[in-house]
DRENPA-3360 file (N, C-alpha, C; in nm, 2 decimals, always signed):
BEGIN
1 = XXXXXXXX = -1.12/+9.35/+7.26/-1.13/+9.27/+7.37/-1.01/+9.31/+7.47 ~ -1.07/+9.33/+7.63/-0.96/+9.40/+7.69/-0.87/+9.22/+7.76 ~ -0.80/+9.27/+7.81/-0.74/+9.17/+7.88/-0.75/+9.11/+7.99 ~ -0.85/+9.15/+8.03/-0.95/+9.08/+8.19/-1.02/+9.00/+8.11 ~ -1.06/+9.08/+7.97/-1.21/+9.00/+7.94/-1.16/+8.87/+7.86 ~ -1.05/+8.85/+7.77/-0.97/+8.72/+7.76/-0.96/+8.61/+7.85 ~ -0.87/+8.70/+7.99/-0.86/+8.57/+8.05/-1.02/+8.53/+8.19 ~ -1.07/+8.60/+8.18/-1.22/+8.58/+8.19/-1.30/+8.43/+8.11;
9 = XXXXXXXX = -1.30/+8.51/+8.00/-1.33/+8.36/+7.88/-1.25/+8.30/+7.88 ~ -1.18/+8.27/+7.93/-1.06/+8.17/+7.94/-1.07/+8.10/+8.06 ~ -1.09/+8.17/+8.17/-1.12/+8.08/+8.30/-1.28/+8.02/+8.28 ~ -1.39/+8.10/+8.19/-1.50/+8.05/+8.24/-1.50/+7.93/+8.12 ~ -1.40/+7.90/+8.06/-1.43/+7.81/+7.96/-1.37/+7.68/+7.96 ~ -1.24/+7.71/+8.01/-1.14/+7.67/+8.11/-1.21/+7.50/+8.13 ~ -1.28/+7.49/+8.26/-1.34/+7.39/+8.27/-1.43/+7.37/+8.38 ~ -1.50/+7.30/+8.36/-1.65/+7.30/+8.46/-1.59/+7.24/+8.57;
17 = XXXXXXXX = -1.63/+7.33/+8.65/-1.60/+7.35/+8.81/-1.66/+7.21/+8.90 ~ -1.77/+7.20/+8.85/-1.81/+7.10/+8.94/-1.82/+6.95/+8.85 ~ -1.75/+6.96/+8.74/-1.68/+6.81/+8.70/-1.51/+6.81/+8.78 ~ -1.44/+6.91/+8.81/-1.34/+6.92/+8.88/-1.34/+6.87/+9.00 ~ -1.47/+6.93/+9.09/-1.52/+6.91/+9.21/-1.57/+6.77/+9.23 ~ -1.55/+6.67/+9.12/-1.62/+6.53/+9.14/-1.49/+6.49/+9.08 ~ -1.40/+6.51/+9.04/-1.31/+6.44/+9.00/-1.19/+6.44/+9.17 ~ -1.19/+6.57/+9.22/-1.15/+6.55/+9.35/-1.19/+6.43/+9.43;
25 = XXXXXXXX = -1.35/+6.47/+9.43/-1.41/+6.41/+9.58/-1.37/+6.25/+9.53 ~ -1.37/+6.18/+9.38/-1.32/+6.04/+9.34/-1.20/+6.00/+9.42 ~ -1.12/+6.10/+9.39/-0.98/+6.07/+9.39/-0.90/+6.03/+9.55 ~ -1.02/+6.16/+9.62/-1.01/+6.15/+9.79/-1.10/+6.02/+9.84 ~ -1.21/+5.97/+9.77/-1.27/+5.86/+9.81/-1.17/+5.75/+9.83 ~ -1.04/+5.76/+9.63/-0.96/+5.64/+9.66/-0.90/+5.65/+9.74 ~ -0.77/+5.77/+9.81/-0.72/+5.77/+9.89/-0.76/+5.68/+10.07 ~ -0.88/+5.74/+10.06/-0.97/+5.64/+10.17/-1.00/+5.50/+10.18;
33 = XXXXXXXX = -1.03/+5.47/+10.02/-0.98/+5.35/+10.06/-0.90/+5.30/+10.06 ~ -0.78/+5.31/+10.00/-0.62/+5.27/+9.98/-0.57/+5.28/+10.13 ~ -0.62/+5.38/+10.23/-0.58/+5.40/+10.35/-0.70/+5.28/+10.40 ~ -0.81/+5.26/+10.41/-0.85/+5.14/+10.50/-0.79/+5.00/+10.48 ~ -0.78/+5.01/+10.34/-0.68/+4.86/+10.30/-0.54/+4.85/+10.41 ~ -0.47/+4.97/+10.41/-0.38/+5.00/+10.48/-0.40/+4.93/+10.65 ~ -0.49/+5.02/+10.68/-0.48/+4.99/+10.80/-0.56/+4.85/+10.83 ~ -0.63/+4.78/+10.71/-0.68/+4.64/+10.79/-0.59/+4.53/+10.75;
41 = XXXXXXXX = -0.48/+4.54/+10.68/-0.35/+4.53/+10.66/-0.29/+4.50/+10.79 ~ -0.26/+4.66/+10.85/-0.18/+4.67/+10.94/-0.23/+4.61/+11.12 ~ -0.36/+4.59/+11.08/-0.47/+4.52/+11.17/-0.42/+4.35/+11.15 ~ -0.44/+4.31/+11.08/-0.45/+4.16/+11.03/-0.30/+4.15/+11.11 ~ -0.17/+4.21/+11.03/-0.05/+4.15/+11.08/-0.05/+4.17/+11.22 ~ -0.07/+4.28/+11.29/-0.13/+4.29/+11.47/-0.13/+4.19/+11.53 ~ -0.28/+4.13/+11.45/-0.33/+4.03/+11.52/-0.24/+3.90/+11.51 ~ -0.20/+3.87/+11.37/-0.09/+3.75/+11.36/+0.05/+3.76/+11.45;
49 = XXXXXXXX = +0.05/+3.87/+11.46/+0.23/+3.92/+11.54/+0.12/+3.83/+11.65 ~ +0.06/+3.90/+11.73/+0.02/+3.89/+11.89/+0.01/+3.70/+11.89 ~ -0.05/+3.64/+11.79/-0.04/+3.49/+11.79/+0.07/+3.41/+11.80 ~ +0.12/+3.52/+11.67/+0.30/+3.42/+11.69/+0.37/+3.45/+11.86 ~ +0.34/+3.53/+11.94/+0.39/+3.57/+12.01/+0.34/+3.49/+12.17 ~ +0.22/+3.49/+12.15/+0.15/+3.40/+12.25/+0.17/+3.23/+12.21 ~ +0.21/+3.16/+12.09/+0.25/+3.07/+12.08/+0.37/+3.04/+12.12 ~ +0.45/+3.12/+12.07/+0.60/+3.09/+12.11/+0.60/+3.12/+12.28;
57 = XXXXXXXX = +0.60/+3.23/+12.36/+0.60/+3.18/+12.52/+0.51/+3.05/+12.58 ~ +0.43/+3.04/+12.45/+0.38/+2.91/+12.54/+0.45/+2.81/+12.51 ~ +0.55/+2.78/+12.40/+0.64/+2.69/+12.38/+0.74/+2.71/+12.43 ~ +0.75/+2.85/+12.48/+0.94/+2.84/+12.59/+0.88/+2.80/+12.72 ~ +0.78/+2.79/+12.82/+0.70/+2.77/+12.89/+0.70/+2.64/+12.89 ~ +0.69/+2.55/+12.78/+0.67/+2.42/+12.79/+0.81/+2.35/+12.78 ~ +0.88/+2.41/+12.70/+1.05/+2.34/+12.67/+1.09/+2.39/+12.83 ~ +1.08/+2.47/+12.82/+1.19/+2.51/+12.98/+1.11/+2.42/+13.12;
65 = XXXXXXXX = +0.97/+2.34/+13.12/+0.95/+2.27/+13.23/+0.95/+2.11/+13.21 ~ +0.98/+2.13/+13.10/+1.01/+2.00/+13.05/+1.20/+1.96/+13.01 ~ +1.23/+2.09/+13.05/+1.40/+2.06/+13.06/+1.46/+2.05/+13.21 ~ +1.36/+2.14/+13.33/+1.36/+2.12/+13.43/+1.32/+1.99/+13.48 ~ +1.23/+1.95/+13.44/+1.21/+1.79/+13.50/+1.24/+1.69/+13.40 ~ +1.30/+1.68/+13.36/+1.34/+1.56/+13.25/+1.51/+1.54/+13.32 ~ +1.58/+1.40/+13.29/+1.64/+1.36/+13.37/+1.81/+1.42/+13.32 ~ +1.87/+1.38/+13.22/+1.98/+1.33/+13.24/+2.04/+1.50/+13.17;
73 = XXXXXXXX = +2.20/+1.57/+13.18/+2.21/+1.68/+13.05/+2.24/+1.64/+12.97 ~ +2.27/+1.47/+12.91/+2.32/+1.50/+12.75/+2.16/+1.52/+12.70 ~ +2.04/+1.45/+12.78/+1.90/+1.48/+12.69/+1.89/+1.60/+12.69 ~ +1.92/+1.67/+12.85/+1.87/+1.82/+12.79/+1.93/+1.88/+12.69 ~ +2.05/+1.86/+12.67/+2.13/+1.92/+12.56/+2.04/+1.90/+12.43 ~ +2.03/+1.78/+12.40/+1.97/+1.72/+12.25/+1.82/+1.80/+12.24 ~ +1.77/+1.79/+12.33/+1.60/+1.87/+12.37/+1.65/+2.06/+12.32 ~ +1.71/+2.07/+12.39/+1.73/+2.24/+12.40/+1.82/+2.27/+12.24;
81 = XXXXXXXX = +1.88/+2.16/+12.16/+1.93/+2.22/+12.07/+1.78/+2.13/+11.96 ~ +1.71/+2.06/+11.99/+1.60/+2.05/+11.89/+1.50/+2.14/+11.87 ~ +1.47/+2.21/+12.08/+1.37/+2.29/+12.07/+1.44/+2.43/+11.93 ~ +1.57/+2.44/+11.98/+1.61/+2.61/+11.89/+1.60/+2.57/+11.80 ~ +1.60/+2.50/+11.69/+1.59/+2.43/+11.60/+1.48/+2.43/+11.50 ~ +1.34/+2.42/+11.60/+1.22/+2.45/+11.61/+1.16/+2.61/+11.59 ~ +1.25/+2.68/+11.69/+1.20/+2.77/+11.75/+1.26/+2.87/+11.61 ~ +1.36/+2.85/+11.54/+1.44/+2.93/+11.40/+1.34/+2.90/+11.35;
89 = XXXXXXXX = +1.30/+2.77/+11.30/+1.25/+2.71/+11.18/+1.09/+2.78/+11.13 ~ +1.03/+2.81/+11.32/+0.90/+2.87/+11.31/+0.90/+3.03/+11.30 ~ +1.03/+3.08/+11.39/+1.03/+3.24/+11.35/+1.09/+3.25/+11.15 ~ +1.08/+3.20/+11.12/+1.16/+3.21/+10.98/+1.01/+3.21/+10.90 ~ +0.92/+3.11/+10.95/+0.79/+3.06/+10.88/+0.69/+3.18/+10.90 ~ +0.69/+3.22/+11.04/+0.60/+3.35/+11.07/+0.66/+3.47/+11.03 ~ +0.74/+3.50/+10.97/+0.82/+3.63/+10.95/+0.80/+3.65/+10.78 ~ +0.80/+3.50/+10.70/+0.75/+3.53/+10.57/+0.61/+3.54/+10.59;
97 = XXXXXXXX = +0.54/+3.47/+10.64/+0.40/+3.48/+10.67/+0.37/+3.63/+10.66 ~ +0.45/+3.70/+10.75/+0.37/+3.81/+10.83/+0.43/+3.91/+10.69 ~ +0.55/+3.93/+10.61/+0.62/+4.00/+10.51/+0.52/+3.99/+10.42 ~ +0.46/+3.84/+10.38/+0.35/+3.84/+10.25/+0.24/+3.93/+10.27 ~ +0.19/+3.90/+10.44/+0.08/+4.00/+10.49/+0.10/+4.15/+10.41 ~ +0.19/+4.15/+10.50/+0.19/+4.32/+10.45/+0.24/+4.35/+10.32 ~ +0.30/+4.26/+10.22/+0.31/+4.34/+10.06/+0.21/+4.31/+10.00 ~ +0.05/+4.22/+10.08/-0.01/+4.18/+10.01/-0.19/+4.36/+10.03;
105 = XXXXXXXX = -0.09/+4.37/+10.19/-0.17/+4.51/+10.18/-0.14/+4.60/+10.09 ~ +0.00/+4.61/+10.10/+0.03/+4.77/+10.02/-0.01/+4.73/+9.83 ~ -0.01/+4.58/+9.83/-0.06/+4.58/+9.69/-0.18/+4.66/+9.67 ~ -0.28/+4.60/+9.74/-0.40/+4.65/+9.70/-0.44/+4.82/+9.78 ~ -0.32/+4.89/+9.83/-0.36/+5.00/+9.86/-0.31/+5.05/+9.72 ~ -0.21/+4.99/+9.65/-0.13/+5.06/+9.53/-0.21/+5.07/+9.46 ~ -0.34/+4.96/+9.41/-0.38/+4.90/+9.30/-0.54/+5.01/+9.30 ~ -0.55/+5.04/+9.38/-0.66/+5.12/+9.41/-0.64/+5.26/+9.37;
113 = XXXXXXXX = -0.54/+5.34/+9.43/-0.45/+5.42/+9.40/-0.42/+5.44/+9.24 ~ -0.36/+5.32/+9.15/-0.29/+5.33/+9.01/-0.42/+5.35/+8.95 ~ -0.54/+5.31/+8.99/-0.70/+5.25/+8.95/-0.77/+5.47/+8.86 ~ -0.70/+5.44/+9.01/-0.79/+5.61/+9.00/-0.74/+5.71/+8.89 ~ -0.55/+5.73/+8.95/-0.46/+5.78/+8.88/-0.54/+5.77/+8.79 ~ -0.54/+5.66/+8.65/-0.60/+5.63/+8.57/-0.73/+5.68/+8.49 ~ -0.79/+5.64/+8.62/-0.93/+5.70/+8.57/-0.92/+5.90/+8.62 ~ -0.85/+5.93/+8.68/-0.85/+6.10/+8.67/-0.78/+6.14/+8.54;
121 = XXXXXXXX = -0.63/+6.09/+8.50/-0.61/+6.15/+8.41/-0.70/+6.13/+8.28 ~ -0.83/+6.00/+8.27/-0.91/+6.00/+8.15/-1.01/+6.14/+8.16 ~ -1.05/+6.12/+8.25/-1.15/+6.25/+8.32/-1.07/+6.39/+8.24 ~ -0.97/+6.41/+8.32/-0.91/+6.54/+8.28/-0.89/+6.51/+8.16 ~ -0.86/+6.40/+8.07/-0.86/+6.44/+7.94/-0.96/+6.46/+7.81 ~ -1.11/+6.41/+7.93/-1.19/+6.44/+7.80/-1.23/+6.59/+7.88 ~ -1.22/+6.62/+8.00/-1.28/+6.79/+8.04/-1.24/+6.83/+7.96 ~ -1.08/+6.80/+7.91/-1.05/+6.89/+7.84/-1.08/+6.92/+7.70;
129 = XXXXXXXX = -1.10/+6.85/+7.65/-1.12/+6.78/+7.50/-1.28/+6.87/+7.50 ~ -1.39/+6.85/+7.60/-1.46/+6.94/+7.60/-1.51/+7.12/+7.65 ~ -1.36/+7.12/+7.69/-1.30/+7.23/+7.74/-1.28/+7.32/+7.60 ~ -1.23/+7.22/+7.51/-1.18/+7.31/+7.39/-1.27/+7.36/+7.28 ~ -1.36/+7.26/+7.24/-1.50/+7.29/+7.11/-1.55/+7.45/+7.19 ~ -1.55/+7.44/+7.34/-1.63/+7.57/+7.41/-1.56/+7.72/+7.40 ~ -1.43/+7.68/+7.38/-1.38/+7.79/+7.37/-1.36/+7.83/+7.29 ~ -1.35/+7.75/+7.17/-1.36/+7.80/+7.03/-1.49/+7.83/+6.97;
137 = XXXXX = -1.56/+7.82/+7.03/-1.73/+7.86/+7.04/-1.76/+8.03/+7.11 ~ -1.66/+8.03/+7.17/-1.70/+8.15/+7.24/-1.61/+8.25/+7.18 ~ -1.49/+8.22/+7.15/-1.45/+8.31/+7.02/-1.48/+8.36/+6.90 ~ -1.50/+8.24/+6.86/-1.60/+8.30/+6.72/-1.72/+8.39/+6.76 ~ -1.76/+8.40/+6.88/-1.88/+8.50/+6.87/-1.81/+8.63/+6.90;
% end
């Protein structure tokens, strides 16, 4: 036996090409999903930023004409240190809000991801497992 023809039966025994070719196309399916998780993730918090943000000018909008026409400054004082008060208490509330959003994306892009991992390295380990009876089949001949 020359040494082409070794590693010949060696590659053709090696492992079936198109159980490879589906273990790929799996693997790039999860990546696809793990990326749409991603981006409707990154979509969702978007939309929540753009809310918190249209809420709050509408609350500085309202404090500030209602500091304008209201009478005396020790009220405006009391008003303008309750509005900030407010206005901490709610950016504090929307900022975990929006932090959970997004660890709750990257969870399930991960989990999709570890999913696969998983299931490729079983794949590759029985290819291989019947990678091997074949090549000791084609030896012995």
């Amino acid at each position: 036996m020359t040494y082409n023809n070794a590693f010949a039966d060696l590659m053709k025994n090696a492992f079936d090409m198109n159980q490879l070719f589906a273990t790929q196309r799996r693997n790039i399916e999860a990546l696809s999903a793990a990326n749409q998780a991603v981006v409707e993730g990154a979509q969702a918090i978007s939309r929540r930023q753009a809310e918190v943000i249209r809420t709050n000018v509408e609350d500085v909008l309202k404090a500030s004409k209602d500091l304008l026409t209201s009478g005396t400054p020790e009220t405006n004082i009391t008003k303008q240190s309750e509005f900030a008060k407010g206005i901490f208490e709610s950016t504090l509330s929307n900022l975990r809000e929006i932090t959970e959003m997004a660890t709750k994306s990257g969870f399930e892009a991960f989990d999709v991801l570890n999913k696969r991992a998983a299931e490729t390295m079983e794949e590759i380990t029985k290819a291989s497992a019947t990678a091997a009876p074949a090549k000791k089949k084609a030896s012995a001949a």
